[in-house]
LOGU-917065 format. One record per residue (C-alpha): residue in three letters; x, y, z. Coordinates in steps of 0.1 Angstrom, whole numbers, plus 2048, in hexadecimal, padded with zeros to 3 digits. Each point is the difference from the previous one (the first is absolute). Layout:
# LOGU-917065
alaXYZ/...
END
This chain:
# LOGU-917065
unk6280D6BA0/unk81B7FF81D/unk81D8157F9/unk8257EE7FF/unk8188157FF/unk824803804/unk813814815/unk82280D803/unk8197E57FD/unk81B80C816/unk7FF821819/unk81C80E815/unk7F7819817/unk81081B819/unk81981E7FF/unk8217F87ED/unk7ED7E87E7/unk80C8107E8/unk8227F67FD/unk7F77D87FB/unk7F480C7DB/unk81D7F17F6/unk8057E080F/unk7DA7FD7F7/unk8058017DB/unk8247EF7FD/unk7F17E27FA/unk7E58097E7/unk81E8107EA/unk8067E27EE/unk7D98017ED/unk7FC80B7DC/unk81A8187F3/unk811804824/unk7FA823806/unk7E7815816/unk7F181D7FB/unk7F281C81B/unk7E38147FC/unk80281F81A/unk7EF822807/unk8118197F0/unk7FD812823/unk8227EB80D/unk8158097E2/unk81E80C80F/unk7F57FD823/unk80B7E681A/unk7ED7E57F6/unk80A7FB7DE/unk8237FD80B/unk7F57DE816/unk7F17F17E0/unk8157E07FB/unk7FE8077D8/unk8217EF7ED/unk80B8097DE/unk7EC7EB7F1/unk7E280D80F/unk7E48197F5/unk7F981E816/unk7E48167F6/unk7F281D814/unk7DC8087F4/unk7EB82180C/unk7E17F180C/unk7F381F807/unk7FB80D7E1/unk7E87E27F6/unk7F27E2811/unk80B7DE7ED/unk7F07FC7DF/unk8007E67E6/unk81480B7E7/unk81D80A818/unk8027DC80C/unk8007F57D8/unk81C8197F6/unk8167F4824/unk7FE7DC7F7/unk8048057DB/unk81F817807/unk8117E881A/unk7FB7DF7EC/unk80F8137E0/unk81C810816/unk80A7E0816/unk7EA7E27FE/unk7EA7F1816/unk80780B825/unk8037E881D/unk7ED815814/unk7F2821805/unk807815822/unk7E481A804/unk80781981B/unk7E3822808/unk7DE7FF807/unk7E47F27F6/unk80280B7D9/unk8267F5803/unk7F77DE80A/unk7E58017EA/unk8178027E1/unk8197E480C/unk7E47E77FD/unk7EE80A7E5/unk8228037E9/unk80B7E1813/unk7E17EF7EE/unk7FF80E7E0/unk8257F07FB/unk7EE7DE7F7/unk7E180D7F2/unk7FD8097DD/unk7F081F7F2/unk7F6822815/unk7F7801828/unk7DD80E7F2/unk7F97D97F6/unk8037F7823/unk7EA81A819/unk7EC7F2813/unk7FC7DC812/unk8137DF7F6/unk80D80D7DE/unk8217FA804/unk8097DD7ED/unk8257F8812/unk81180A821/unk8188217FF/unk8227FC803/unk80D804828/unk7F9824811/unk80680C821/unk7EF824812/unk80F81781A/unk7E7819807/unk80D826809/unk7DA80980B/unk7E87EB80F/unk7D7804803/unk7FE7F17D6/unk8017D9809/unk8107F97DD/unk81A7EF812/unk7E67E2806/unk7E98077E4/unk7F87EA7E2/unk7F781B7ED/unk8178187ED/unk7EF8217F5/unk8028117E0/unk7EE81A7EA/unk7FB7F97DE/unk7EF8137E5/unk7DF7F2809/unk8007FA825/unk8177FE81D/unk8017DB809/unk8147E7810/unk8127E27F6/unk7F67EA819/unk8047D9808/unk8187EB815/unk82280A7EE/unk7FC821804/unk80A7FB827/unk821809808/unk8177E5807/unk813812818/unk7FB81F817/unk814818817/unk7F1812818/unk81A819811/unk7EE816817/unk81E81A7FB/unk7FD8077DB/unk7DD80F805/unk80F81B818/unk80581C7E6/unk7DD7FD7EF/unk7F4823801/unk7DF806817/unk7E58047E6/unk8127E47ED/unk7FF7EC823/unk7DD807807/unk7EC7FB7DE/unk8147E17FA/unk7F57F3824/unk7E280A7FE/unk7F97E87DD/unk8077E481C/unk7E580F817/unk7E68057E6/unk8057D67F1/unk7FC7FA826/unk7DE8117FE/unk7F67F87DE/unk80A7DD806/unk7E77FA821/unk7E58167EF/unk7F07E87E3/unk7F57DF7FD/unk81F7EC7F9/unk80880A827/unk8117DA810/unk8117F681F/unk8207FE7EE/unk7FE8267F2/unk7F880C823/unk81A7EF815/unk81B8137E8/unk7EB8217F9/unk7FA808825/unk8247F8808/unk8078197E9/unk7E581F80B/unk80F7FA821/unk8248087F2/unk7F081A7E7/unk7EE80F820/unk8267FF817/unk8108117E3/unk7E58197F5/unk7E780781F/unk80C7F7820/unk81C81181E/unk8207F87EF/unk7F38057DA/unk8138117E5/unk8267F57EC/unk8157ED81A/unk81A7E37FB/unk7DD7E7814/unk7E78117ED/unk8147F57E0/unk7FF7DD80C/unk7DC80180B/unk7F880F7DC/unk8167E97EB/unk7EF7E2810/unk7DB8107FC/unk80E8037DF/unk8017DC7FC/unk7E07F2814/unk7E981B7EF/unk80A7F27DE/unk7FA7DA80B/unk7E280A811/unk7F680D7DE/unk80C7E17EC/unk7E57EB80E/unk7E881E7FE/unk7FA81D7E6/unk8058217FD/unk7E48157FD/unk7EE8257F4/unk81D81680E/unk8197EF7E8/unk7E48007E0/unk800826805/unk823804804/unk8087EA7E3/unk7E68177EA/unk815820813/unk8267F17F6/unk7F67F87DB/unk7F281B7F9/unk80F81C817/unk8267F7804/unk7F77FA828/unk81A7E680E/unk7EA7E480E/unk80780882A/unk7F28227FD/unk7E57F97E9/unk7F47E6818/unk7FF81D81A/unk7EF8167EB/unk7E47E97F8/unk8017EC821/unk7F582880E/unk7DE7FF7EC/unk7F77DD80A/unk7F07FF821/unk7E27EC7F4/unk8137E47F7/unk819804822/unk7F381381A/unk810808818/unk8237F67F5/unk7FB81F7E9/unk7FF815822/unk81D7EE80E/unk8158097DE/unk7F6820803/unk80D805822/unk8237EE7F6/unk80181C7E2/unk7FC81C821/unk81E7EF817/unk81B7FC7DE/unk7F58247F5/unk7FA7F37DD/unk7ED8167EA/unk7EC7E97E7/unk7F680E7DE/unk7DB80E803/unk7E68117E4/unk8167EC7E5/unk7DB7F87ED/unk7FB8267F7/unk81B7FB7E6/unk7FE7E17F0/unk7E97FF7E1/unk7DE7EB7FE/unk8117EE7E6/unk81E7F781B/unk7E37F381A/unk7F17EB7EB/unk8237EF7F2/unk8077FD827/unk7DF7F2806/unk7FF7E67E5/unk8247F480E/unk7F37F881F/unk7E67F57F5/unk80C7E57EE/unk8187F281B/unk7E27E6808/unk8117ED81D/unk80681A814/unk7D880A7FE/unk7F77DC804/unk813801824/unk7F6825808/unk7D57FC7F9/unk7FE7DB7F7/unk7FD7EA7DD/unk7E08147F8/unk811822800/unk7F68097DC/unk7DD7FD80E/unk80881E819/unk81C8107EF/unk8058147E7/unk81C8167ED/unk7EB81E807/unk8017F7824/unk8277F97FF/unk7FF8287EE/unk7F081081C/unk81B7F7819/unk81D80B7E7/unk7EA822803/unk806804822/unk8227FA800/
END
């Protein structure tokens, strides 16, 4: 079955973006219950940015610390419950971070129209009616949610997306000058998600033409930004990595993600690791699977002086493997792209254990 999916309807591009947010949604006001409401890392509150925010009186702003836990299902239920008691259905929701940021303005921008908890609706094509209008400004880059169909979420039994066409935002903003202040590991984990779809994308079976004219686009960028003379956090590399950003994650729409992210998922639920450096931390033990792109991530943790966790397997129980392992192991699509449609033939949890061991 050929894929056909959407894509983002509207994108506006380049330093200064930001300050069209409000002509953008002027004319959306009018929808529903004529009010917006803005979703934002808790990492602006009080800083520049949240002073630029075209919010009105009407409006909801609501700062939410991402880094204290990725998006999960029962956050999304109590924000859309909360907002349709307090106000009403919005006209729109604004969501403005990174990837888990983004990730909660179109799942909660869904679950406005659909009945009953987000937990209903994880996986592919569950969702029964189209969201209500939501727009993305990412403050990080490497995460491709800003073109993804799929918004992420833990739940209490796995961490899932919702995923089908209206989970696309309608709208993005990609301002080159609002990722300037990410802080370097922040920068580099979060870039370095973008590298490893790249690899994970042109390393399976579901590997096209399409996939690769956007994912080697976007190792080039990856490679300017993180590898080559001139690397490192600089006004062009924040342009090179905001649109890497972007072709990695359409690269990856027509393709599949593969064993990194099962093991990273099993290493988030489980662990509390935020989903960029769990990807690095698995990505590390998985040279069978991708060679010698393992080698050159190792070098690019060398030139940013990063210091990735090592030895973390000598604390965690047998019990905590295994829950890991059975994660991962479940997550069948990305297997079925990473060994083939037979990989229950070849693969087995106990397998899947023995890498978390050398973690």
């Amino acid at each position: 079955m050929h894929k056909n999916f959407k894509n983002i309807d509207k994108i506006v591009y380049g330093k200064g973006a930001f300050s069209q947010l409000n002509a953008i949604i002027e004319p959306i006001r009018k929808e529903n219950d004529k009010f917006f409401v803005f979703v934002v890392d808790k990492y602006f509150e009080g800083k520049e940015l949240a002073n630029r925010i075209p919010n009105r009186d009407e409006d909801l702003l609501i700062f939410i610390d991402v880094d204290i836990k990725e998006p999960y299902t029962e956050q999304i239920d109590n924000l859309r419950d909360s907002i349709l008691e307090k106000k009403g259905l919005p006209s729109g929701i604004v969501g403005i971070g990174g990837g888990s940021i983004l990730d909660i303005a179109k799942a909660t921008a869904l679950m406005f129209t659909n009945e009953g908890s987000s937990t209903l609706y994880q996986g592919l094509d569950l969702i029964k009616k189209p969201g209500i209008y939501h727009l993305g400004v990412p403050t990080i880059s490497g995460t491709g949610a800003e073109c993804s169909m799929t918004a992420v979420l833990t739940g209490p039994e796995k961490k899932l997306g919702l995923k089908c066409e209206w989970t696309v935002l309608n709208q993005v903003i990609l301002d080159p000058e609002l990722i300037a202040s990410v802080p370097t590991d922040k920068w580099f984990y979060t870039g370095m998600d973008c590298y490893i779809h790249c690899i994970e994308s042109e390393s399976g079976i579901f590997y096209n033409a399409y996939s690769k004219a956007y994912g080697d686009q976007a190792l080039q960028l990856c490679r300017e930004v993180f590898v080559n003379e001139g690397r490192g956090q600089n006004d062009e590399n924040n342009e090179k990595l905001m649109i890497a950003s972007l072709f990695g994650g359409l690269s990856l729409t027509y393709s599949e993600v593969g064993a990194c992210h099962a093991f990273s998922y099993g290493l988030s639920v489980v662990k509390g690791y935020r989903h960029g450096i769990a990807n690095c931390i698995a990505f590390n033990h998985l040279k069978e699977f991708y060679g010698e792109a393992v080698d050159e991530f190792r070098n690019m943790l060398e030139i940013h002086n990063i210091d990735l966790p090592q030895n973390l397997a000598k604390d965690w129980t047998e019990d905590e493997i295994m829950e890991m392992s059975k994660i991962a192991y479940n997550l069948t699509h990305m297997w079925n792209h990473a060994i083939g449609m037979d990989w229950k033939q070849k693969w087995t949890v106990e397998d899947i254990a023995n890498y978390y061991r050398k973690m």
